[in-house]
N, C-alpha and C positions, 0 to 999 in steps of 0.2 A: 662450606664445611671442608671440603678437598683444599680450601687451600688454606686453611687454618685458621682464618679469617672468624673465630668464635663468634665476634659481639656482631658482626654483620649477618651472619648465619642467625641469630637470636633474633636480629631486629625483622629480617625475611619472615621468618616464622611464625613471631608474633603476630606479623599483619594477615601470615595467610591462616593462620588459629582463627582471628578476631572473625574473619570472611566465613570460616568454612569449621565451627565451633565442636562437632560433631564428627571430626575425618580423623577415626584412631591412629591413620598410617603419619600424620603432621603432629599428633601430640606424642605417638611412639618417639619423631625425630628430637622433639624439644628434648624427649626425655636422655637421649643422645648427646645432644649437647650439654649437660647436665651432668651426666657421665663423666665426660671427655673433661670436665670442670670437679671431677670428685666431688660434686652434689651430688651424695647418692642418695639421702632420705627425699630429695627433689626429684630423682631420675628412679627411685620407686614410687611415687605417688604419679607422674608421669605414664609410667607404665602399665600401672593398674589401670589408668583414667584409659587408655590405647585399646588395650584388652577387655574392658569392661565395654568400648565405644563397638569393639570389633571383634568378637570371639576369636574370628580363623585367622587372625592377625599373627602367626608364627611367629615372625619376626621378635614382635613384643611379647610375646610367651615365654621366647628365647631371652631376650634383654631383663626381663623380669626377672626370672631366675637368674642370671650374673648378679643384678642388683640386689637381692635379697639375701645371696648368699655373701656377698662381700658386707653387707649389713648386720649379718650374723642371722638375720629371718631361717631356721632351717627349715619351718615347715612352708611357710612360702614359696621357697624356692623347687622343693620337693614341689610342691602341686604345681609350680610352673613348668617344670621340665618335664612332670607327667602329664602335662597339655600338651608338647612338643612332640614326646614319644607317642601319645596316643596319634595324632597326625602324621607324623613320619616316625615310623616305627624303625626303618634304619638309621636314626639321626645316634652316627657315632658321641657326638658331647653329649646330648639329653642324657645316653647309658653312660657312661663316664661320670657326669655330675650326680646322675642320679647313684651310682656306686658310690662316689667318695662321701656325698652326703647320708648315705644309712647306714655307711661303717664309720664315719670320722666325721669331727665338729668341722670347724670352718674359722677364719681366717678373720682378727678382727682387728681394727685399730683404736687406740687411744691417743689422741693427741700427733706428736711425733713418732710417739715410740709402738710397732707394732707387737704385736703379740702373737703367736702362732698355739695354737690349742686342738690338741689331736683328741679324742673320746672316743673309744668304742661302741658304737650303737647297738643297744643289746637285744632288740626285735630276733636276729639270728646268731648263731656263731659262725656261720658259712653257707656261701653259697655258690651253685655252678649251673648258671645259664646258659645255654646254647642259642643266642638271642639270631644268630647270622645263618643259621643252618636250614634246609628245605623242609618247611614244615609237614610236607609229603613226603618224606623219606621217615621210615622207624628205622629207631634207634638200632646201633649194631651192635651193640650190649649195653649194660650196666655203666661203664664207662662215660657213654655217651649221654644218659639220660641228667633231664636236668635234676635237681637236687637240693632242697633248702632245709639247712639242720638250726631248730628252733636252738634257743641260747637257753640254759638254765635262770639265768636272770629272767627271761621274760616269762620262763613257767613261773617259777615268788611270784613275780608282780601280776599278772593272771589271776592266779590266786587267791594273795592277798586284796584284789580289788574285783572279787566278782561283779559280774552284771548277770541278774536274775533274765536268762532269754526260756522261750516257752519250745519243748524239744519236739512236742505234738503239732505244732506252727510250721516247724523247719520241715519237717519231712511233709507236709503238704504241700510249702513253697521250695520244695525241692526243684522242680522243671521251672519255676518263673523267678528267676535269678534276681531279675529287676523287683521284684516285689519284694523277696527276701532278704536283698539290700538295701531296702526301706524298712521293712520290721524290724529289721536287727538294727542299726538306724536309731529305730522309734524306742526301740526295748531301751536302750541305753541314753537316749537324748531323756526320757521321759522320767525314769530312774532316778537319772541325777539332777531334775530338774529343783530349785526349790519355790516354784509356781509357774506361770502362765507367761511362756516367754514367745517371742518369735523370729522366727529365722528367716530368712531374705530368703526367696524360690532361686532367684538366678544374681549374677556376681560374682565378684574374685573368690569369695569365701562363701559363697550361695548355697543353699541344698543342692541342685545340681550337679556342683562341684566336689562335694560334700560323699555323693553317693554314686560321683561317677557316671551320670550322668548327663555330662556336655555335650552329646551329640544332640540334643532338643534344642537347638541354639533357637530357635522363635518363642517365646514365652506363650505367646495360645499352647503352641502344642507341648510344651512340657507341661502346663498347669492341668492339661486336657489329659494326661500320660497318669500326673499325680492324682488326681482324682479318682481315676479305674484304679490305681493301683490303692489309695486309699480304701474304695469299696471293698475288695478284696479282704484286706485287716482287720476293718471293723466287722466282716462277718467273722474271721476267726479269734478276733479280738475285741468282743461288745464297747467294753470300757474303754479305750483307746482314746483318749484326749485329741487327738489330733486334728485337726481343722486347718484348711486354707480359708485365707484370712478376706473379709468382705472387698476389701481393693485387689485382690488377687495376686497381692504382692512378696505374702509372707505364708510361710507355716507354722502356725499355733501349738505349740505345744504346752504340757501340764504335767505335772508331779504323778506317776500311775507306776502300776508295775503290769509287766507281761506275761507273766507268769500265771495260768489259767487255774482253779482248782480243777480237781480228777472229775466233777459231778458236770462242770463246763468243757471240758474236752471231749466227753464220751457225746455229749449232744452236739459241739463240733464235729464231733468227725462223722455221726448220722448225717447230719446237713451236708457235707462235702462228698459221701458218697457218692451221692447222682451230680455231683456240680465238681469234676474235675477241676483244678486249675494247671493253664498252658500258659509254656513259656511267653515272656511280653516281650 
């Protein structure tokens, strides 16, 4: 590859694939080469396959998001460069891509003729991070502190597209964050479901990914995570569809709402008296 040498690098490669079927860091490099050939719908499915073979694969966390976002994938790319940052939280490009990607589109081609396509992403109107500064140190004023001003556009769309969440739920799962980010999750997967659908536990697009969750990189122990944290819900949430799936591979969801009546909340919240819940 150092010496440009493409089709010999490819044919290397292929034989050490064929040998060794399973080594995310040799399908990372196909994916590379692929790249370096502007095959990028070839050098995203490459990358995926790297990442999905090797979670802490940085590298191809990193490649993955360049490919996705020269693709035009924006959420894609987004979830890949928040694999990178969650890892190296100082990774100067991860904050950089991940900046240009939630305030501006991305960069696409047609043919010959490129296109350049700027959009305001309207999640915030602003914001000011202090991503580099000693997290033991407070702030020396106002100045200092970080800062995100929601956009008018996304109060409308909030709005206009409620999702019914249960308010007596939240403040129970107030200390166990990990749970909370499953309910809320659930309240809205389950909403808008229109029947019995399921979701992959782990993968590029997996519920783990999904809820933030990728530090369970061994599927035993996130299915073993999802399940406590399943119990949890369906005591505050009888009716709750939700189910891991007999192969242990998926999460079962169903058409429901989460939203409690006042006669089911009052015997919730008897029940959780004596049965605090702590942080997961």
């Amino acid at each position: 590859m150092q010496s440009g040498d493409l089709d010999k690098a490819s044919r290397l490669l292929l034989d050490a694939i064929a040998h060794s079927p399973n080594d995310g860091g040799l399908v990372n490099l196909r994916g590379i080469l692929h790249a370096k050939r502007n095959e990028l719908a070839e050098a995203q499915v490459d990358f995926e396959s790297a990442v999905r073979l090797n979670p802490a694969l940085t590298p191809a966390w990193r490649n993955l998001g360049r490919a996705c976002r020269q693709t035009g994938n924006v959420p894609c790319a987004i979830q890949a460069w928040q694999h990178v940052q969650r890892g190296k939280p100082a990774d100067s490009e991860a904050h950089e891509s991940l900046a240009l990607l939630f305030f501006f589109g991305t960069d696409t081609s047609t043919g010959r003729a490129k296109v350049v396509q700027r959009s305001r992403f309207n999640f915030f109107r602003e914001a000011q991070i202090w991503y580099s500064r000693d997290l033991d140190q407070c702030p020396l004023s106002e100045q200092f502190e970080n800062l995100i001003v929601l956009s008018d556009e996304f109060y409308r769309e909030i709005s206009a597209h409620a999702i019914p969440a249960d308010l007596e739920a939240v403040k129970v799962l107030a200390g166990a964050p990990a749970v909370l980010d499953l309910f809320m999750w659930l309240s809205y997967r389950c909403f808008l479901a229109k029947g019995q659908e399921a979701i992959p536990l782990l993968g590029t697009f997996g519920l783990a990914g999904q809820i933030g969750s990728i530090e369970y990189a061994r599927p035993r122990r996130f299915r073993e995570k999802l399940d406590q944290w399943l119990h949890i819900i369906h005591g505050l949430w009888p009716e709750c569809p939700a189910r891991i799936s007999s192969d242990g591979e998926s999460l079962i969801v169903d058409r429901a709402n989460a939203v409690l009546t006042e006669q089911k909340i009052g015997r919730q919240g008897e029940n959780q008296k004596n049965d605090p819940i702590v942080a997961a």
